[in-house]
Backbone atoms as SQL, in Angstrom:
CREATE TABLE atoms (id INTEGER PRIMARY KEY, chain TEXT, resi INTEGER, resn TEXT, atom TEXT, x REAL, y REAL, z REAL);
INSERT INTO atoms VALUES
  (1, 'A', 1, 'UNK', 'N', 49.988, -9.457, 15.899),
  (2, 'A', 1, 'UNK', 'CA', 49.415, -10.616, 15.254),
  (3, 'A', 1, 'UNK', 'C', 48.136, -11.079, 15.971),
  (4, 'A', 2, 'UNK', 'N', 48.424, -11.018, 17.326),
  (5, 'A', 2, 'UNK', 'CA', 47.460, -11.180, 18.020),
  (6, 'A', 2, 'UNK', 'C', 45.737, -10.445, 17.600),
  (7, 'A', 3, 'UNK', 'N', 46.087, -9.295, 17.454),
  (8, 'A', 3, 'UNK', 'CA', 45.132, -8.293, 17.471),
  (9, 'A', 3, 'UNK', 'C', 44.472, -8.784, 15.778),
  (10, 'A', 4, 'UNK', 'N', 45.233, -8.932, 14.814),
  (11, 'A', 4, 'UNK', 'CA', 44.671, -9.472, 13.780),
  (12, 'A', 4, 'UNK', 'C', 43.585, -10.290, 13.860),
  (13, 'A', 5, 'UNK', 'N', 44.215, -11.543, 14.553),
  (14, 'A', 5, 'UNK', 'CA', 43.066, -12.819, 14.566),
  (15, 'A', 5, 'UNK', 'C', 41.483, -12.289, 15.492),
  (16, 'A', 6, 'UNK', 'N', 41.903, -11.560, 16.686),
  (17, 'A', 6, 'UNK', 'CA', 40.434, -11.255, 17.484),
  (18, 'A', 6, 'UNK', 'C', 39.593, -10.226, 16.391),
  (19, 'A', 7, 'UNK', 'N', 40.660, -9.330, 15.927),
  (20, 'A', 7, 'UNK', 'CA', 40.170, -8.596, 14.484),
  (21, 'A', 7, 'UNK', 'C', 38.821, -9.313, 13.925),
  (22, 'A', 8, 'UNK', 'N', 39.827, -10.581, 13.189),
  (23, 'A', 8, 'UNK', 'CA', 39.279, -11.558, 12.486),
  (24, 'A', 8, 'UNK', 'C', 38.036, -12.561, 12.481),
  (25, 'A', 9, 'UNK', 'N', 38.202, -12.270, 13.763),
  (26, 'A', 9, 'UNK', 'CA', 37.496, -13.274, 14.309),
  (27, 'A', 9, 'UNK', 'C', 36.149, -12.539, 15.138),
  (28, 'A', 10, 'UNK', 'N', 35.914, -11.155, 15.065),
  (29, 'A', 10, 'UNK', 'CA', 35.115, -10.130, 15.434),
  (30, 'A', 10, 'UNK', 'C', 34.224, -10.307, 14.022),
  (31, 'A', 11, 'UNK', 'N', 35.324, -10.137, 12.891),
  (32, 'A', 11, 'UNK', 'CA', 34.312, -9.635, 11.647),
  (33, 'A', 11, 'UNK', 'C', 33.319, -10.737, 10.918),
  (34, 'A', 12, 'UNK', 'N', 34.001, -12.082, 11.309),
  (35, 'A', 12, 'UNK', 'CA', 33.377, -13.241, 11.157),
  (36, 'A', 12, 'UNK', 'C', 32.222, -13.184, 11.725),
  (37, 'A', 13, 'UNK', 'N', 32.483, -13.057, 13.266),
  (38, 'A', 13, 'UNK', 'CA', 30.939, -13.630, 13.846),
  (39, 'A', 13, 'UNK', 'C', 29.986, -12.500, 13.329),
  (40, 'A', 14, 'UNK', 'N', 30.066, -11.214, 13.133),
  (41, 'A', 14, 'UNK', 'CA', 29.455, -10.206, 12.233),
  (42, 'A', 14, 'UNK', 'C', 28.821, -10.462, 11.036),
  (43, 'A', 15, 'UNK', 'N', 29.876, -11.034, 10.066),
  (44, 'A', 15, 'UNK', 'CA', 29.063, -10.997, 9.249),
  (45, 'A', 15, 'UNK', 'C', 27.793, -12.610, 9.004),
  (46, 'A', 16, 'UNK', 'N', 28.295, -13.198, 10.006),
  (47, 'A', 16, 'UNK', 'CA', 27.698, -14.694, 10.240),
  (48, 'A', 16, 'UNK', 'C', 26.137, -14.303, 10.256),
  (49, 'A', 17, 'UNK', 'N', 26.154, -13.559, 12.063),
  (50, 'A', 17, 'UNK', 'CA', 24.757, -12.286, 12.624),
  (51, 'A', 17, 'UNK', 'C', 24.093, -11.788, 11.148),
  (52, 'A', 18, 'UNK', 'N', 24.846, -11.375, 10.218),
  (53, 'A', 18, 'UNK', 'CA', 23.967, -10.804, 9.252),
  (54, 'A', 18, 'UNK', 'C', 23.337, -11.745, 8.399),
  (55, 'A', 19, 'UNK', 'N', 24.904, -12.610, 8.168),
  (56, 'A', 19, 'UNK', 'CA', 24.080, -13.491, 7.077),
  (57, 'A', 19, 'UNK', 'C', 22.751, -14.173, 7.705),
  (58, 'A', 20, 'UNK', 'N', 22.712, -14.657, 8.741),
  (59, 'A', 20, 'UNK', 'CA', 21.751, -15.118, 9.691),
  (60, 'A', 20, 'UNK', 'C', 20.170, -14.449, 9.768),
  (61, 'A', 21, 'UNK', 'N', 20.602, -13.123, 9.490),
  (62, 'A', 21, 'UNK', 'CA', 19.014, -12.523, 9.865),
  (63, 'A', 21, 'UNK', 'C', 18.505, -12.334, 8.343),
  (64, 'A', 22, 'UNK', 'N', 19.381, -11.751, 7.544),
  (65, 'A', 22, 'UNK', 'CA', 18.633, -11.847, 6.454),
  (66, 'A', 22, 'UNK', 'C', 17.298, -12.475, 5.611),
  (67, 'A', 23, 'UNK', 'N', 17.627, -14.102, 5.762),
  (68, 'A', 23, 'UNK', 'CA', 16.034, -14.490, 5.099),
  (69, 'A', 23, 'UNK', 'C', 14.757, -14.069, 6.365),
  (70, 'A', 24, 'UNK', 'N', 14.987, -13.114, 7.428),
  (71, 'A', 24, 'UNK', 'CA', 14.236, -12.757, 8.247),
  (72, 'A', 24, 'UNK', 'C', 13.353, -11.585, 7.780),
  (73, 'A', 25, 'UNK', 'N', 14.598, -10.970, 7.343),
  (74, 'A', 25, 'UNK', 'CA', 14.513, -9.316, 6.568),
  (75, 'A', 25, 'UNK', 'C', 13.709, -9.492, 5.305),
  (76, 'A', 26, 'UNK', 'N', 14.178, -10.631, 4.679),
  (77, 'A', 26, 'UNK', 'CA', 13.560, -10.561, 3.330),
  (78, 'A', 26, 'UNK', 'C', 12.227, -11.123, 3.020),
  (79, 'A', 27, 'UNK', 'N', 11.789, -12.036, 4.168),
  (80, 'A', 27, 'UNK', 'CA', 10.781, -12.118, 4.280),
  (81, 'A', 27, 'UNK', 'C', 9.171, -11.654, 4.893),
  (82, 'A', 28, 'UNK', 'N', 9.962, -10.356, 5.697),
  (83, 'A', 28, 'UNK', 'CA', 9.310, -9.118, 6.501),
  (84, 'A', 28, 'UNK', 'C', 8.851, -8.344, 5.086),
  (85, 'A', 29, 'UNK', 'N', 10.216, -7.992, 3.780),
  (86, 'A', 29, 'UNK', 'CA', 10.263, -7.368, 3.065),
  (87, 'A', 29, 'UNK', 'C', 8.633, -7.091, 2.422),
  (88, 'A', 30, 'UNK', 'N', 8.924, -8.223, 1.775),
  (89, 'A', 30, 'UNK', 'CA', 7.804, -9.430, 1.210),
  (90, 'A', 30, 'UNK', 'C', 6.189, -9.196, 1.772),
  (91, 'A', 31, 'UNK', 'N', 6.119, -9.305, 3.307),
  (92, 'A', 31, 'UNK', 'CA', 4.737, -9.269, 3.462),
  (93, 'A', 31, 'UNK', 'C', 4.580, -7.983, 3.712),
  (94, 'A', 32, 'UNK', 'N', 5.583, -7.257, 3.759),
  (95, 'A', 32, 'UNK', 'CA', 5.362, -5.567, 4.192),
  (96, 'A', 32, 'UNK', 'C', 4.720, -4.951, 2.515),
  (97, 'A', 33, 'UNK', 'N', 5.250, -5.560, 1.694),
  (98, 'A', 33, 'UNK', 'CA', 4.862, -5.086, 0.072),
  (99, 'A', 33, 'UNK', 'C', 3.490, -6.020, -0.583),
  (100, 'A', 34, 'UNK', 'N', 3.447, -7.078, -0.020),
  (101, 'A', 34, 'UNK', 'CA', 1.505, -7.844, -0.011),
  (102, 'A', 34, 'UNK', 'C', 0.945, -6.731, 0.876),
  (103, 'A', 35, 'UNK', 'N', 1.299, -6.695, 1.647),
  (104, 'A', 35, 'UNK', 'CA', 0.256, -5.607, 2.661),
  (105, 'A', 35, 'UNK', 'C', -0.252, -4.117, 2.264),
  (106, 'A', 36, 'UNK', 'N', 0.760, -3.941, 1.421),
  (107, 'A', 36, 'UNK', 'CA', 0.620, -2.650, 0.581),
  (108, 'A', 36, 'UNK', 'C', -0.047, -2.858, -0.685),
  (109, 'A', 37, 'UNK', 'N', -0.155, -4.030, -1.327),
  (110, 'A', 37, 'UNK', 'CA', -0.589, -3.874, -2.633),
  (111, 'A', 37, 'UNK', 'C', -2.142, -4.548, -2.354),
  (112, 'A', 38, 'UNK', 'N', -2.756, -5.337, -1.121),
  (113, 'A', 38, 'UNK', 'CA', -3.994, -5.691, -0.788),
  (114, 'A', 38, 'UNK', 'C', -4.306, -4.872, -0.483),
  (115, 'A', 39, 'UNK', 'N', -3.828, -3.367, -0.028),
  (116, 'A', 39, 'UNK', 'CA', -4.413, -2.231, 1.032),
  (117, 'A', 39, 'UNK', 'C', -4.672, -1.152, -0.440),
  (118, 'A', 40, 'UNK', 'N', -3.830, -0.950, -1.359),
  (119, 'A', 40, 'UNK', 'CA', -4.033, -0.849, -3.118),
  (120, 'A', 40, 'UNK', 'C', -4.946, -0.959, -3.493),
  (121, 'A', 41, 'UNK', 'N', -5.435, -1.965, -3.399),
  (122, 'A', 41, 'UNK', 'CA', -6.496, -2.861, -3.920),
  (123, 'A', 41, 'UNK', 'C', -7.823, -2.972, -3.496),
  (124, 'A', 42, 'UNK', 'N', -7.573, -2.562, -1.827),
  (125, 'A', 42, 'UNK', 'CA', -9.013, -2.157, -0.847),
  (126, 'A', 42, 'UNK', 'C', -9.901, -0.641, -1.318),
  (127, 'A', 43, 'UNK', 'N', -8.612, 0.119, -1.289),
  (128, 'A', 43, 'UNK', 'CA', -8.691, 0.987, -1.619),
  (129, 'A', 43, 'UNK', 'C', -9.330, 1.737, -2.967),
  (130, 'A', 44, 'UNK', 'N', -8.446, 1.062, -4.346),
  (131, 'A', 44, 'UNK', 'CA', -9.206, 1.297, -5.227),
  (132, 'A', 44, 'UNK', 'C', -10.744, 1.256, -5.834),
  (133, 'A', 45, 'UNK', 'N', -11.083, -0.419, -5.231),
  (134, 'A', 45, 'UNK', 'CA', -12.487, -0.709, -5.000),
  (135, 'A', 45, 'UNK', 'C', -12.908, 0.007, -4.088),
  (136, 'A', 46, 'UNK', 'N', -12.958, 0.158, -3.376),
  (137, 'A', 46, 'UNK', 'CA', -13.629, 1.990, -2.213),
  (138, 'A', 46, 'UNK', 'C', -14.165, 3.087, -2.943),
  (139, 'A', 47, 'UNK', 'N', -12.714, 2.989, -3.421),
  (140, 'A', 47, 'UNK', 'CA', -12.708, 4.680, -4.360),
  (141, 'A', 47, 'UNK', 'C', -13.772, 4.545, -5.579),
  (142, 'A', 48, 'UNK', 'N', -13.587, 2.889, -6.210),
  (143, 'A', 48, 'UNK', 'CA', -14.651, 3.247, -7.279),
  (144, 'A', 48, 'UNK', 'C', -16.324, 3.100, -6.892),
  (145, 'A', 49, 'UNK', 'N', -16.693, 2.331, -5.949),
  (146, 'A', 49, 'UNK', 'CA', -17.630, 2.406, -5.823),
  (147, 'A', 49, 'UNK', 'C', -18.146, 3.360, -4.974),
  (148, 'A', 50, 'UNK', 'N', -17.884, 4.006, -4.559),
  (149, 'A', 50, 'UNK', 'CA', -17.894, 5.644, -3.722),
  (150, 'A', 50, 'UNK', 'C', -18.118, 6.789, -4.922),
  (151, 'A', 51, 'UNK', 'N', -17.388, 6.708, -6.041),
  (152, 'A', 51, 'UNK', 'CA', -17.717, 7.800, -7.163),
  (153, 'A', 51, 'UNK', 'C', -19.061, 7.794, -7.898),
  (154, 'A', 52, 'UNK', 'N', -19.295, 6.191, -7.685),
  (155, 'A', 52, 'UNK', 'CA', -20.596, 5.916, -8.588),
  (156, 'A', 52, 'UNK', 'C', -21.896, 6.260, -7.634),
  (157, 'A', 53, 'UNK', 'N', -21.698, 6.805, -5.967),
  (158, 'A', 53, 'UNK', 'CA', -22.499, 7.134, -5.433),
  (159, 'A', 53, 'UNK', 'C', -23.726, 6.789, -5.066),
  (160, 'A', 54, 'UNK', 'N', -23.983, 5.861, -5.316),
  (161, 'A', 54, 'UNK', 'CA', -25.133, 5.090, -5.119),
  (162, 'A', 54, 'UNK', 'C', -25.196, 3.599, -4.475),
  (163, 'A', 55, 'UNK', 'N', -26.071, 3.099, -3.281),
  (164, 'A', 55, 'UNK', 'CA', -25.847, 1.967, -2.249),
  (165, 'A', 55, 'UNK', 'C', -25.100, 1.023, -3.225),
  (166, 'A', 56, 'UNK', 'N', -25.125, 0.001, -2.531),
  (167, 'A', 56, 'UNK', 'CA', -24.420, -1.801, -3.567),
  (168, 'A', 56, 'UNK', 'C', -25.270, -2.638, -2.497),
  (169, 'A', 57, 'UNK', 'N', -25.020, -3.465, -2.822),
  (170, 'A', 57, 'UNK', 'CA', -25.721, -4.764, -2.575),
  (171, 'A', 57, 'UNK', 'C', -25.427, -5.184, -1.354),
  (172, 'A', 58, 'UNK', 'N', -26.113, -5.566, -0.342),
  (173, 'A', 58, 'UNK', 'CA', -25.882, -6.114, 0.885),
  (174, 'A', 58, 'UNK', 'C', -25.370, -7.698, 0.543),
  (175, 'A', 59, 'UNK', 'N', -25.214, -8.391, -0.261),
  (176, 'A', 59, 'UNK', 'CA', -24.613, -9.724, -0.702),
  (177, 'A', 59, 'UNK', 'C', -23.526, -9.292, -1.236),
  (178, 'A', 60, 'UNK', 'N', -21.906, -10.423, -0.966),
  (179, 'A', 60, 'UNK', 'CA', -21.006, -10.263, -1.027),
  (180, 'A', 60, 'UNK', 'C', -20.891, -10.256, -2.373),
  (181, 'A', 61, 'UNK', 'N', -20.204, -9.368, -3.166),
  (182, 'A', 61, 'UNK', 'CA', -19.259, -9.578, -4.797),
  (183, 'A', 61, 'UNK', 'C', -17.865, -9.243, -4.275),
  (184, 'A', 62, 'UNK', 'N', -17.570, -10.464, -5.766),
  (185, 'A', 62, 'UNK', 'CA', -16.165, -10.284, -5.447),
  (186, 'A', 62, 'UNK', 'C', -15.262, -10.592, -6.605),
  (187, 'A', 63, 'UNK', 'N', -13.969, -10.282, -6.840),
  (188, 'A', 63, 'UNK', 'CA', -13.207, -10.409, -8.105),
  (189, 'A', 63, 'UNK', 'C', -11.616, -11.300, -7.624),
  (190, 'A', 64, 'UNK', 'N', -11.190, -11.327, -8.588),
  (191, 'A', 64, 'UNK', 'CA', -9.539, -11.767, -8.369),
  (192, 'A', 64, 'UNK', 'C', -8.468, -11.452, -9.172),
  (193, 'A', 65, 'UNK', 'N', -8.465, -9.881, -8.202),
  (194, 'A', 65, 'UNK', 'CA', -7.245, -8.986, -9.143),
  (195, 'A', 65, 'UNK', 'C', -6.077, -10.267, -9.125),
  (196, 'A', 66, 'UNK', 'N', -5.178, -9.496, -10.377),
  (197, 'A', 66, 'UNK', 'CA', -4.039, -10.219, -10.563),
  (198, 'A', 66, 'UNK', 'C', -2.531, -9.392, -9.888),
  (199, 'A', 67, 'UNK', 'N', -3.127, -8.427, -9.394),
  (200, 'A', 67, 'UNK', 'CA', -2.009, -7.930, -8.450),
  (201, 'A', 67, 'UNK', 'C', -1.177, -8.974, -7.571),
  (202, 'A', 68, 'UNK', 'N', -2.155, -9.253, -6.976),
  (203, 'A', 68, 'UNK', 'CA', -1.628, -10.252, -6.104),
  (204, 'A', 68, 'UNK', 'C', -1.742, -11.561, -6.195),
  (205, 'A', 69, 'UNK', 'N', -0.893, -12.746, -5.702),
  (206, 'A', 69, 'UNK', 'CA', -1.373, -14.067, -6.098),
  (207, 'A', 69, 'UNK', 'C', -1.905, -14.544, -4.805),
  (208, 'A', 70, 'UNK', 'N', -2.985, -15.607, -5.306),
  (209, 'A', 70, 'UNK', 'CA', -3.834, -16.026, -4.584),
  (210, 'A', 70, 'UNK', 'C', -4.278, -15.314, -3.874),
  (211, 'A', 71, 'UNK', 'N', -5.183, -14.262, -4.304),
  (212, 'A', 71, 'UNK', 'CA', -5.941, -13.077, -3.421),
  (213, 'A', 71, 'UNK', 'C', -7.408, -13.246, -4.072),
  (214, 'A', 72, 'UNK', 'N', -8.332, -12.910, -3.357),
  (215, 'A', 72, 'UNK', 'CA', -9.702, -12.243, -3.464),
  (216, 'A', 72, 'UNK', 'C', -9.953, -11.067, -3.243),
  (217, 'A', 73, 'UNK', 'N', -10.770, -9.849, -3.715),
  (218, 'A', 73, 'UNK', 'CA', -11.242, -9.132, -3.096),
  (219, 'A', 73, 'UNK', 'C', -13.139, -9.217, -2.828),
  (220, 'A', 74, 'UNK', 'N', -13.380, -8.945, -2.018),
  (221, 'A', 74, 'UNK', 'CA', -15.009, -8.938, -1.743),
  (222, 'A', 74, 'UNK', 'C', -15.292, -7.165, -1.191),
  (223, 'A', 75, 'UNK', 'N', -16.364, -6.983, -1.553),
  (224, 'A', 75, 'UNK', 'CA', -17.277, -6.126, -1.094),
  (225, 'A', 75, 'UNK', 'C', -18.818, -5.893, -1.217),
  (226, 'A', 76, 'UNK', 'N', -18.775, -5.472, 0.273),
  (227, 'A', 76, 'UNK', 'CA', -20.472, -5.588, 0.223),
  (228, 'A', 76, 'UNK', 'C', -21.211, -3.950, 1.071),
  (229, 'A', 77, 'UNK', 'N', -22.274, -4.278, 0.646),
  (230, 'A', 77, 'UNK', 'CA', -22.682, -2.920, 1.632),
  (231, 'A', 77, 'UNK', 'C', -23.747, -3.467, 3.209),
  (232, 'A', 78, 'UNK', 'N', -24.023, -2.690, 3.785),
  (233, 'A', 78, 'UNK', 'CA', -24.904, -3.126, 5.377),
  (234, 'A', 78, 'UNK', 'C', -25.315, -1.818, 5.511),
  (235, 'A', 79, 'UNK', 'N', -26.539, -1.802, 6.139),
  (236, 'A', 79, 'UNK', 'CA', -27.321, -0.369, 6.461),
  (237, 'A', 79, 'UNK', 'C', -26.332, 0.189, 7.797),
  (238, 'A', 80, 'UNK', 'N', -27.004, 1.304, 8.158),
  (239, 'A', 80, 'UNK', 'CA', -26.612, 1.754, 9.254),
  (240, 'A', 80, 'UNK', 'C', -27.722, 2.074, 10.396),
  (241, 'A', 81, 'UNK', 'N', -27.587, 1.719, 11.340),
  (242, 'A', 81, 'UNK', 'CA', -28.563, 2.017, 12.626),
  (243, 'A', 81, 'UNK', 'C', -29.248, 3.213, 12.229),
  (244, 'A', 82, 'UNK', 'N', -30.381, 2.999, 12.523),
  (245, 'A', 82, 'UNK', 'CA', -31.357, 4.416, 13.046),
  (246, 'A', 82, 'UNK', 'C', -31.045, 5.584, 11.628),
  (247, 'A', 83, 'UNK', 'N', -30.496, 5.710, 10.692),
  (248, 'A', 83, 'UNK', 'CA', -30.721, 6.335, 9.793),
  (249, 'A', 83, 'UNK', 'C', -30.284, 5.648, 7.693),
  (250, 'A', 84, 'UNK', 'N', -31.641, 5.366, 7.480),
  (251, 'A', 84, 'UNK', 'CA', -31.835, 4.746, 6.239),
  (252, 'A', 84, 'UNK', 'C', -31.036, 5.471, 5.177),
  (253, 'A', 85, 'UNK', 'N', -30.646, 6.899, 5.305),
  (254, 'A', 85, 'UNK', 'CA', -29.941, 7.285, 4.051),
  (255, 'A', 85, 'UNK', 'C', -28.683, 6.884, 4.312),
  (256, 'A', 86, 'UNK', 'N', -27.946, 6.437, 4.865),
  (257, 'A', 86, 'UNK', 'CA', -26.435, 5.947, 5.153),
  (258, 'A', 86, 'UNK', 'C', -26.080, 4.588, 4.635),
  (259, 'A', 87, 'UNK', 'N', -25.448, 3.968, 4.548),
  (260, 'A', 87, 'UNK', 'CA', -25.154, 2.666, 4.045),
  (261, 'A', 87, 'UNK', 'C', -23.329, 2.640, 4.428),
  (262, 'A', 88, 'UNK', 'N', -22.790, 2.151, 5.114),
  (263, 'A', 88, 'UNK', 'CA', -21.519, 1.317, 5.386),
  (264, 'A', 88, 'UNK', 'C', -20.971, 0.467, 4.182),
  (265, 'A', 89, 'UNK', 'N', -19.939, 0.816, 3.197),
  (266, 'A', 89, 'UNK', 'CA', -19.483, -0.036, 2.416),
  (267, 'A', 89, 'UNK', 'C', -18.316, -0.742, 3.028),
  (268, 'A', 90, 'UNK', 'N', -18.055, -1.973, 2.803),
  (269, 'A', 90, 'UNK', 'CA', -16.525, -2.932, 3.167),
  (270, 'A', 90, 'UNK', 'C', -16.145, -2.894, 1.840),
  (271, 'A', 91, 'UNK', 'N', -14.439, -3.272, 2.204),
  (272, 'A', 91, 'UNK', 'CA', -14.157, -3.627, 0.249),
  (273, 'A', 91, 'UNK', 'C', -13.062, -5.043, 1.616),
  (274, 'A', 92, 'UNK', 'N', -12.578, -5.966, 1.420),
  (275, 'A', 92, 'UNK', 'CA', -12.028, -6.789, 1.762),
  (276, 'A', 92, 'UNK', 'C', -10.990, -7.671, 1.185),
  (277, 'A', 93, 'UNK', 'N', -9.770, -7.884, 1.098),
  (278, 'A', 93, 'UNK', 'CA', -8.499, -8.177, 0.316),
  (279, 'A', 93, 'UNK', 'C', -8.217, -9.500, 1.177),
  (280, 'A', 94, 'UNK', 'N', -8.315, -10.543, 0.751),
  (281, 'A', 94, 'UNK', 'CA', -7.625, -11.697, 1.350),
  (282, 'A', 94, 'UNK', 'C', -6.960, -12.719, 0.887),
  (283, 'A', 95, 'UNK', 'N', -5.165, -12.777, 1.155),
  (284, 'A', 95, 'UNK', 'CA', -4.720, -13.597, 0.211),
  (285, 'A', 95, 'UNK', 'C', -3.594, -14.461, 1.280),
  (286, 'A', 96, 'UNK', 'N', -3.322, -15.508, 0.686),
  (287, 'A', 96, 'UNK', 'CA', -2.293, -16.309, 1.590),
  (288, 'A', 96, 'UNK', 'C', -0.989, -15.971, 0.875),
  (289, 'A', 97, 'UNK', 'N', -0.193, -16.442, 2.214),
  (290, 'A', 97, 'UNK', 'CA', 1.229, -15.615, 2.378),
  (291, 'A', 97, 'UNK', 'C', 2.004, -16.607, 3.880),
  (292, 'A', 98, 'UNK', 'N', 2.805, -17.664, 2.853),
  (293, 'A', 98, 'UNK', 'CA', 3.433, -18.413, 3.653),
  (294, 'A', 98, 'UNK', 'C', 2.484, -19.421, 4.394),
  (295, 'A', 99, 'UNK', 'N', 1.100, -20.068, 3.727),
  (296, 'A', 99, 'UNK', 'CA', 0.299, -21.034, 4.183),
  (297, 'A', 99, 'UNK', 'C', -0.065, -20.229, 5.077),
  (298, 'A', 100, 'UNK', 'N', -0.405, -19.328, 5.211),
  (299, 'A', 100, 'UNK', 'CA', -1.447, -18.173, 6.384),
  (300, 'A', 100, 'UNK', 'C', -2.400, -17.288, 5.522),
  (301, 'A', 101, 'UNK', 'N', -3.896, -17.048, 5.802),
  (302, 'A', 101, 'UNK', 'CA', -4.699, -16.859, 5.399),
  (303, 'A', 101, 'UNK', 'C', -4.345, -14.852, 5.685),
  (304, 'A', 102, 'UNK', 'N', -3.932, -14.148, 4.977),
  (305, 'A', 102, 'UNK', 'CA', -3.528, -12.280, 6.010),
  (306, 'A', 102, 'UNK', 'C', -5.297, -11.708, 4.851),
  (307, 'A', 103, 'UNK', 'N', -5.511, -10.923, 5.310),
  (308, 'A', 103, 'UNK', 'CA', -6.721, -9.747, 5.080),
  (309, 'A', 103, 'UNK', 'C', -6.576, -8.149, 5.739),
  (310, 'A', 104, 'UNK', 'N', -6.565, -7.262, 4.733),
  (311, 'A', 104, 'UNK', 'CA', -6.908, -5.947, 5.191),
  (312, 'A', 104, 'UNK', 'C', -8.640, -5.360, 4.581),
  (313, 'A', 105, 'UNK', 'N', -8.800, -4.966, 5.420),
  (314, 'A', 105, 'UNK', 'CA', -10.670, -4.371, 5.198),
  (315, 'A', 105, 'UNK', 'C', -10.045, -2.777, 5.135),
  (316, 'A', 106, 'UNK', 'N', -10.788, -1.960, 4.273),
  (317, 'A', 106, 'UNK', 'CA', -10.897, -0.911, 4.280),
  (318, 'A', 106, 'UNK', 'C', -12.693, -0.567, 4.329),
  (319, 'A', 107, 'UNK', 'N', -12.983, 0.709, 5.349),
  (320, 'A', 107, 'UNK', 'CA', -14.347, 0.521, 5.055),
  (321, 'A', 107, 'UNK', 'C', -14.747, 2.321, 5.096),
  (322, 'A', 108, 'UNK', 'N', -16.081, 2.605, 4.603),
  (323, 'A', 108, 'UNK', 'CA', -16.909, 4.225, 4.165),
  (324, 'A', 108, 'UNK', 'C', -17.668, 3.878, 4.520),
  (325, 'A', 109, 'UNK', 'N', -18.439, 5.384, 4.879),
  (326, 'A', 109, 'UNK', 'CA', -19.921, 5.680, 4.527),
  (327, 'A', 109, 'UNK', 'C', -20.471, 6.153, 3.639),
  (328, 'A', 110, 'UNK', 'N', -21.419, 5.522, 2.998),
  (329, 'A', 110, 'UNK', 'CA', -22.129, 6.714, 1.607),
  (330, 'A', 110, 'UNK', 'C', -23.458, 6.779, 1.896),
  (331, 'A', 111, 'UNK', 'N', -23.589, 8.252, 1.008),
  (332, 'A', 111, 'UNK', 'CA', -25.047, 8.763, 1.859),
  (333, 'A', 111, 'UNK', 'C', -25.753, 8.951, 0.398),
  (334, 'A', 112, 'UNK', 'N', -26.832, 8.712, 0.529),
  (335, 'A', 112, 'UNK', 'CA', -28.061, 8.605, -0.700),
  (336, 'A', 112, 'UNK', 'C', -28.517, 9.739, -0.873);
């Protein structure tokens, strides 16, 4: 009988520990899948303005996919040191997540 209750009383505090961490887990879940769909999103803008092959604008543009809520994306272009045919593109994803401002940059080179 004995062995029952410490049993019992093992599986309790167990499943307590779990129930406990969970909204931890689920909220890791959460920014682990924003982080993936802003990095989506860096990405795609990369990819399209990289096909069209030709510089962009050293002034920021920017849109507001609906992937994500409350996100921006921006991208801009900047020369590169010491050689004029190069150009550095940014594409930039920034959205809040739990009253915190998170951003992933993805960035290329394209050559003229």
């Amino acid at each position: 009988m004995v062995e029952v209750l410490i049993a019992l009383a093992l599986l309790s505090t167990g499943i307590l520990a779990v129930i406990g961490v969970y909204p931890v887990i689920l909220q890791m879940n959460t920014s682990s899948q924003n982080n993936d769909i802003a990095l989506s999103l860096a990405q795609q803008k990369l990819d399209e303005i990289l096909s069209n092959g030709t510089f962009i604008s050293t002034s920021a543009q920017s849109d507001m996919p609906s992937n994500l809520p409350s996100c921006t994306r921006q991208w801009w272009g900047s020369s590169v040191p010491y050689n004029s045919s190069l150009q550095q593109i940014d594409v930039q994803v920034t959205w809040t997540e739990k009253n915190r401002l998170r951003s992933v940059t993805v960035t290329s080179i394209i050559s003229q």
